[in-house]
LOMAR-695004 format. One record per residue (C-alpha): x, y, z. Coordinates in steps of 0.1 Angstrom, whole numbers, plus 5000, padded with zeros to 4 digits. Example, Ala and Ser with C-alpha at 12.3 -4.5 7.8 and 13.67 -1.06 7.14 Angstrom:
2
512349555078 513749895071 
END
This chain:
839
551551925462 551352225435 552151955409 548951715421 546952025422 547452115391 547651785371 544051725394 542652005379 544051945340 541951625345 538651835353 539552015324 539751715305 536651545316 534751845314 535551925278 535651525267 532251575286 531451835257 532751615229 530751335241 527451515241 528451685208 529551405189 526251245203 523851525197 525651485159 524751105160 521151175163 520751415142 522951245113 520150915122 517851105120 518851285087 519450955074 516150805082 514651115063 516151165030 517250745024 515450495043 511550685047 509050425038 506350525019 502550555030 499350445013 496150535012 492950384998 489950534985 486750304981 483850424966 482250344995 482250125025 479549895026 478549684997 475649384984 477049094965 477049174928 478649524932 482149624923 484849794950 486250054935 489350204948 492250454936 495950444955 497350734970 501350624974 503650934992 507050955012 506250935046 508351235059 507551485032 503951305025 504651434987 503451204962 506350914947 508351124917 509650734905 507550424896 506950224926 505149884928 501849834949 500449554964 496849574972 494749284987 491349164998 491148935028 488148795046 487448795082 489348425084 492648595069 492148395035 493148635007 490548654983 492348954957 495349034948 496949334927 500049444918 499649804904 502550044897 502050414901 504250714905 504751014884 501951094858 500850754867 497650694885 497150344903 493450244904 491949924904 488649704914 487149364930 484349224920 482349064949 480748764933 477448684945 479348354956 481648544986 479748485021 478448795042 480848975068 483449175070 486349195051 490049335051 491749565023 495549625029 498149785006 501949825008 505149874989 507849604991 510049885010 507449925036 508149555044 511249645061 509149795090 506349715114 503049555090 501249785116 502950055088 500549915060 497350075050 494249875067 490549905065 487549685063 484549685044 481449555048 479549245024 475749155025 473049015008 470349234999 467648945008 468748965046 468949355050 466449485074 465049825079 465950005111 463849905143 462849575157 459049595139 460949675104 459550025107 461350385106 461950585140 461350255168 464650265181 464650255217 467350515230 465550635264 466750355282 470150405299 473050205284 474349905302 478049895310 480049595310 482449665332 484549345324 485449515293 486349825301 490149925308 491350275321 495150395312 496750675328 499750865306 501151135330 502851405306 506451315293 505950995307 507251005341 505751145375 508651345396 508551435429 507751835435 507051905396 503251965391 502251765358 499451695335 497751295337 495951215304 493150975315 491450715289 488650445289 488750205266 485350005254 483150285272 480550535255 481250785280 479051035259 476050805266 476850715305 479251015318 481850935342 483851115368 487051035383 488351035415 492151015423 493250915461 496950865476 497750595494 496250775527 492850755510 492851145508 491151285476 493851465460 491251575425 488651465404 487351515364 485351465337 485351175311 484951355276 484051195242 485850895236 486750835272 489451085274 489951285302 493151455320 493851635356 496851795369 499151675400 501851745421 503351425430 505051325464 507951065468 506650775486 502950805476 501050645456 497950715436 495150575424 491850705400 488750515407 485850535378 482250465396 480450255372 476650125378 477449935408 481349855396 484150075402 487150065378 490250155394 493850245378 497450275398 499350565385 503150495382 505350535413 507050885416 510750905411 512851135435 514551295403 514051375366 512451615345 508551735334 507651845298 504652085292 503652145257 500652395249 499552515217 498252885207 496952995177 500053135159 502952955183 503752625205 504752695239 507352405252 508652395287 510852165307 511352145347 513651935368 514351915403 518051815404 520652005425 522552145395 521152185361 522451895340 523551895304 520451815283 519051795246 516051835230 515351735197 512051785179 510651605145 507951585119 507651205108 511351175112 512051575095 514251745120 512052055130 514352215160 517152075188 518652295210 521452235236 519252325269 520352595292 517652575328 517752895345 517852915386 514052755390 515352465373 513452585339 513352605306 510752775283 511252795246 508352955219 507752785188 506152975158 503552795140 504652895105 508252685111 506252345116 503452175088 500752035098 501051625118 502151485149 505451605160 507451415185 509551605211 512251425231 514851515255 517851325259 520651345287 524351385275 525051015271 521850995243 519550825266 516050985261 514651115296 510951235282 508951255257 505951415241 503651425209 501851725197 499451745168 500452105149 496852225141 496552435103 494052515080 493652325049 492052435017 488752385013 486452284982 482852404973 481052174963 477452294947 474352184921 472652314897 469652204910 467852194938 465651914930 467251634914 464651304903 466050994891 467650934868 467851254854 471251514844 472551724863 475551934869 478151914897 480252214902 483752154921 485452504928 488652494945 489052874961 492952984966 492753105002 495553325017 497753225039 496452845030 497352834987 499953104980 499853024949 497752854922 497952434929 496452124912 495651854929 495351504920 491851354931 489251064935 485651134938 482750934948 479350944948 476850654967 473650604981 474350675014 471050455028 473450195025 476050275049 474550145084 475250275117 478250265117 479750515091 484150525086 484950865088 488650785079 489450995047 493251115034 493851385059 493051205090 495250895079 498251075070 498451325094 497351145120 496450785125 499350675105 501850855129 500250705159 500350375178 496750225180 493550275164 492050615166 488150585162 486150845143 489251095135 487751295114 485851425144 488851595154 489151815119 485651945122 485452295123 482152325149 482952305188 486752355174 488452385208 486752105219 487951925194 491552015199 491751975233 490551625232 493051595201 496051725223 494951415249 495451185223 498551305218 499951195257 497650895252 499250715219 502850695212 504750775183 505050405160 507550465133 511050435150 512650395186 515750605193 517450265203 516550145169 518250475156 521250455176 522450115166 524650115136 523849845118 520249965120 520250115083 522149785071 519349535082 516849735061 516749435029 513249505009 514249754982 511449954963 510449824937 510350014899 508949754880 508549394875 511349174885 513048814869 514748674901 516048384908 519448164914 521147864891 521947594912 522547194910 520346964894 520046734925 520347024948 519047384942 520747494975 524547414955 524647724940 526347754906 527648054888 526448104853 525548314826 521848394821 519848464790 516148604798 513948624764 510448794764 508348664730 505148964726 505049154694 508349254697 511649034706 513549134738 516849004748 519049014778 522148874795 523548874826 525948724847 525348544882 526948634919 528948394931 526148204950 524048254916 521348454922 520548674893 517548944888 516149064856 514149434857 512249654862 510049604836 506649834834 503549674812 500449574821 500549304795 501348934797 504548804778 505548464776 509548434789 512148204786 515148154810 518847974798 521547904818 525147804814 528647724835 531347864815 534247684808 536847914826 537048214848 538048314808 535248234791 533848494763 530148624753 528648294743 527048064762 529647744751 529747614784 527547274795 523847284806 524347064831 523047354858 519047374868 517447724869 515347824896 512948084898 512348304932 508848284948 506948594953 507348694986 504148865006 503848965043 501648715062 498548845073 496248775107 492948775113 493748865149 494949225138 491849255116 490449585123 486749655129 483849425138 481549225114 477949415112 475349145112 473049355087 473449665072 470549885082 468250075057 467150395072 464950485049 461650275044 460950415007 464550384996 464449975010 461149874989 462450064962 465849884958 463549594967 461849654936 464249724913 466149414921 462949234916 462649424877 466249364872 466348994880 463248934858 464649184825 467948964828 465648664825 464148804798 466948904777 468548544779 467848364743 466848014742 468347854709 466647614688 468747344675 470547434649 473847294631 477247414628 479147324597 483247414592 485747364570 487947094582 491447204592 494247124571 498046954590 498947294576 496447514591 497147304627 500747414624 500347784617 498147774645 500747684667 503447884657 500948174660 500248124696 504348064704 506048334675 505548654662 506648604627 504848594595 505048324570 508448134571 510848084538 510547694544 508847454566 509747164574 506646874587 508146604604 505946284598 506746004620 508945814595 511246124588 513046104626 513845694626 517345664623 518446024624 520646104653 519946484657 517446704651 520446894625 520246574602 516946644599 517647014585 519946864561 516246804538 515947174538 517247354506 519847604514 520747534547 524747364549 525047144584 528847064593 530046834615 528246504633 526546464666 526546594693 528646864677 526747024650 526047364635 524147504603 524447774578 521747924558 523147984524 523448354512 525348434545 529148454541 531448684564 535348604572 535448714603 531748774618 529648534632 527448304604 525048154634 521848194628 519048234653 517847904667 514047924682 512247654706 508747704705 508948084700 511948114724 515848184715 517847924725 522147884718 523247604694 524647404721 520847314732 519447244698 522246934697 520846784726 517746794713 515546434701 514446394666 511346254680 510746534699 509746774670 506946824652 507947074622 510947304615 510147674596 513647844584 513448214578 515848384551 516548734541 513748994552 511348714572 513948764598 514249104599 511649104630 514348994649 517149224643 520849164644 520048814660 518248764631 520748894602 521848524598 518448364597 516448204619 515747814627 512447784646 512047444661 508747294672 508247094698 505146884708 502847174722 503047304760 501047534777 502647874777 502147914815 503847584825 506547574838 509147354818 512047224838 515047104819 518247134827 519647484819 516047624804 512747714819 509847864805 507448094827 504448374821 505448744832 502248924842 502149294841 500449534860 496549514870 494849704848 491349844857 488649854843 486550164837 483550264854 480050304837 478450614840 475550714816 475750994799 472351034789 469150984814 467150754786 470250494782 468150304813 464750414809 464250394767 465049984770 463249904804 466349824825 466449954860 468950124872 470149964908 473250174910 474150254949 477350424935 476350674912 479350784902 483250704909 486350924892 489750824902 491651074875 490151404885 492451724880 491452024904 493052364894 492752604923 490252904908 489252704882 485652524879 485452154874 482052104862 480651764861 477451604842 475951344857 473051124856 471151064891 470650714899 466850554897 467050474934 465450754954 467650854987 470151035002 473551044985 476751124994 479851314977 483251244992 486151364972 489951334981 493351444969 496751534970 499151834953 502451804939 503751954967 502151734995 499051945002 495851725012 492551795001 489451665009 485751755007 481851605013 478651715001 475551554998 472051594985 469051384975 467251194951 463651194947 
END
């Protein structure tokens, strides 16, 4: 009996402690995810900045890239490649840019909307190949708006200013409107008291105020509230096992009604609240013992705080937070029970203070077109900038008549620290970073927070092993060659082989590679934004043995990879088409009007009507015709001998050697199809004496030039001695340049073992005209229509230092705006508005 006893209780002791080993080893698990996710597998974010949001045909979108880790938000230390397109409201892509940006590198770039794109709304999304490995709802989104200036209208049915009618009261369609209930942590528990965050959705509750009613099941009123801005509203509750609970919204005469979720006998409450210098977190359950839990907390995936938690005899928990150990953003708190399964959860935005930028004229009266000075003063605030920073900016300046009603307040702090972090669209965040009615503000903030979840990862996602594995888009540092070598008859027969790329510019680039065993091959990164004809070669060796050279048949058919790009929707499109932009101000309209007019007519004006006249030329030579072909396809100078095939020259020669055997100083050996050639001066006992063979500007091996028509060619140049020299080593035993009959450099020549394709570099944008003198409009009689006065996408700002700017006002009188954004080395977000007016 003793024996039982005790071998009874060893097993207690051994559950209870293998217990503790399971929740430790878990708690480790998390935590080692999460680490992971962090510092190896963090996609980046984007951000755009346009010059503006609303545009007429004619004008140019101007936009600069802001690219940053996604946990640290600090800007990409290594060249990564970005992807940045224009759709329109149909999902048909209209742009597309590659850009490359990282350190010391800025990525900017334009569209210009041709007078030819039809009005509406249209879609401008960027991403990083990495980013593809997660959700596209990851990608940066926003939409602009396109018009025609001949069917704006001025504000007000009768085209005039101020005959808005807003003293009716709003009608409500009720069919449209949805109410969601989010009690706090997610779950409502019988005996805990909890907060219920409350929103409408499609309801101006600003305009038609609401209040809610909650009932149980027994049609008692248990509470009622208030509907804030943007529909938000919250109440508290003690819930009772085996009631259940509705809200009812009176409407006009509809009611809109929401079931709250059914309350479980037992689980556990989480109350966050936030104070000016700490975050107060508690946790409640209402079990009979207090059960092993853990709570871990995180900042976009940065482990912030976990804690084993200890509940005291009321079944609580209360832990205080200090601000200063969390940065600003959503941060997700979770608590997990000790087999990992998460039990609640909770977002809280950490509120701080950001640097701010003054933003001041020299002038108080600015006409058009006429200087003045812009003063940008960045102030190093304590306890904000401890230390002088410089931040990396974009600035803009518009006409801010043009914007319509409906103004995007999105900007670089409220997409990174918030709306990026947050399942679902949040409209108008920057009204939650205003400094007036602050509280407001935040408490309306802190309801978004229970009302949107967390959209970067799932802790099931985290758990699984093989989660990290799966993750195939890799980031991207430069231009890529990929591709596989397969059968001639079937490119899914994949054959091994060695690979030769060749890039022809002003400079000669080789390299080699070997395939994988199911023949893929990849070429890169390569970082230019120019365009570069290339050349691809393949070859199966002869053995598992076989050296450096490519000696092995042809007989294998090279196959380039497709670009790959995510698929895009129109049904995620965000935003609405406007049907007109509206001109607020009556002056500004006829004045635009106007200048149009003047503009149209001095364009007319300046285009020249010839008189017939006669061109005469010099008629080009055979020679000339050549040289003009081997300058478009080589980079060398003048050869040491050339070689003009006439049509005579190739009947009854068997190979396109025989033919060299005309040239002095070059010895051929051997008969077809196994031939080779060397230039004369070149003698070595033991190094190679192969000279460089060339196919329309592109190195080739020996082996190909045998198989090779006579017919086929059109001349031959041989370069000796120091012509080659351009070419290097490859070049030390000569060179043989073959021409063919003239291709295209973009097409895409299929042959057997060669292909020739055209690498594109980087977009490269174009700069943006500002004048820097009033007179360079006036003095020649051309209006100036410019509704962006002014766009900078390279702007350094030094904290304490003065960035002065001298600028020339635009010749359209108005109201303009200055919006300018930017980021630190170190991760810090900056943004500032100003405006002032023209007239």
């Amino acid at each position: 009996m003793k024996l039982l006893s005790a071998f009874f209780c060893f097993m207690l002791l051994v559950f209870a402690f293998g217990s503790l080993d399971a929740q430790s080893v878990l708690n480790e698990k998390i935590i080692e995810n999460l680490n992971t996710y962090s510092s190896q597998y963090s996609p980046e974010k984007v951000f755009i900045h346009t010059d503006k949001s609303n545009y007429l045909k004619g004008d140019t979108l101007w936009y600069k890239a802001y690219v940053v880790n996604a946990v640290s938000h600090l800007p990409v230390a290594q060249n990564t490649v970005l992807y940045v397109e224009l759709f329109d409201n149909l999902g048909e892509l209209i742009f597309r840019h590659q850009l490359l940006c990282g350190e010391d590198i800025v990525a900017n770039g334009d569209f210009v909307l041709s007078k030819g794109l039809k009005n509406g709304n249209y879609h401008l999304r960027s991403y990083t190949r990495s980013m593809m490995n997660w959700s596209e709802a990851f990608f940066f989104e926003t939409s602009i708006v396109l018009n025609d200036f001949n069917q704006l209208s001025l504000k007000g049915s009768d085209h005039s200013i101020g005959q808005t009618n807003n003293l009716s009261k709003p009608v409500v369609d009720s069919c449209n409107v949805n109410l969601r209930l989010f009690p706090e942590g997610g779950n409502l528990v019988n005996g805990l008291k909890c907060r219920v965050a409350a929103q409408l959705i499609n309801l101006d509750t600003e305009s038609i105020g609401a209040i809610a009613y909650v009932y149980n099941n027994h049609s008692t009123l248990v509470t009622t509230f208030n509907f804030y801005e943007r529909g938000l509203g919250q109440f508290n509750l003690e819930p009772v096992k085996g009631e259940n609970y509705t809200v009812f919204v009176y409407l006009d005469q509809d009611t809109i009604k929401c079931e709250l979720p059914d309350v479980i006998e037992k689980g556990f409450v989480i109350n966050l609240n936030q104070r000016k210098d700490n975050l107060i977190i508690e946790l409640k359950h209402n079990y009979e013992k207090n059960p092993k839990t853990y709570i871990v907390a995180h900042q976009r995936g940065l482990l912030c705080w976990n804690a084993s938690i200890e509940f005291d005899d009321n079944n609580s928990f209360t832990r205080i937070l200090p601000l200063d150990s969390l940065v600003a953003g959503v941060t997700q708190f979770t608590l997990f029970d000790n087999i990992g399964r998460p039990l609640v959860e909770r977002l809280v935005y950490i509120n701080k203070d950001f640097p701010s930028i003054d933003i001041t004229m020299d002038k108080d009266d600015i006409a058009v077109s006429t200087e003045f000075e812009l003063t940008l003063y960045l102030e190093q605030q304590k306890l904000i900038i401890s230390h002088e920073e410089e931040y990396n900016c974009s600035i803009s300046i518009y006409n801010e008549e043009f914007e319509g009603q409906e103004k995007s307040s999105q900007n670089i702090r409220t997409y990174l620290l918030l709306n990026s972090d947050l399942h679902g669209e949040i409209k108008d965040p920057a009204y939650f970073f205003e400094d007036k009615d602050r509280f407001r503000r935040l408490y309306l903030l802190d309801i978004i927070m229970m009302t949107h979840g967390w959209n970067r990862f799932t802790w099931e996602e985290l758990r699984d092993e093989n989660y990290f594995e799966a993750l195939s888009y890799k980031n991207e540092l430069g231009l890529m060659v990929r591709g596989h070598t397969g059968a001639t008859l079937n490119r899914n027969k994949y054959i091994p082989s060695k690979v030769i790329l060749n890039l022809m510019d002003q400079r000669f680039y080789e390299e080699e590679k070997w395939t994988d065993t199911e023949g893929n091959f990849e070429f890169g990164p390569f970082v230019t934004q120019d365009t570069f004809n290339a050349f691809l070669q393949a070859r199966k060796s002869k053995s598992s043995r076989d050296g450096d050279k490519l000696n092995g048949n042809r007989n294998v058919m090279i196959y380039l990879a497709e670009p790959e790009y995510p698929s895009y929707s129109p049904d995620i499109a965000i935003g609405k088409y406007k049907d007109q932009v509206i001109i607020t101000n009556e002056k500004s309209f006829k004045e635009f009007r106007t200048a149009l007019y003047m503009k149209e007519k001095y364009d007319n004006m300046m285009k020249v009507e010839l008189d017939e006249f006669v061109i005469t030329g010099k008629e080009m030579t055979k020679n000339d015709s050549l040289n003009d072909i081997k300058n478009r396809l080589s980079v060398y100078g003048e050869p040491s001998v050339r070689l003009i095939i006439e049509d005579d020259d190739s009947r009854g020669v068997q190979s396109v050697f025989d033919l060299l055997r005309r040239v002095a100083g070059v010895s051929v050996n051997g008969s077809p199809p196994d031939q080779s050639v060397t230039i004369r001066g070149v003698a070595s006992l033991n190094a190679s004496t192969t000279p460089l063979y060339l196919i329309n500007g592109m190195p080739v091996d020996e082996s190909y030039i045998n198989t090779l028509s006579p017919g086929e060619v059109i001349f031959i140049d041989v370069l000796k001695d120091g012509r080659a020299a351009i070419f290097g080593q490859r070049g030390s035993n000569g060179v043989i340049a073959v021409y063919t009959g003239y291709r295209s450099s973009a097409s895409d020549e299929r042959r057997s073992g060669i292909i020739n394709f055209t690498l594109n570099g980087f977009y490269r944008a174009k700069e943006f005209y500002s004048p820097i003198r009033s007179s360079e409009y006036g003095e020649f009689g051309v209006p100036d229509t410019r509704t962006t006065m002014y766009w900078n996408p390279k702007l350094q700002i030094r904290s304490n230092e003065a960035q002065k700017l001298k600028l020339i006002s635009s010749g359209i009188q108005g109201s303009y705006k200055i919006v300018l954004q930017g980021i630190s080395e170190e991760g810090k977000l900056l943004y500032g508005i100003s405006a002032f007016k023209v007239n």
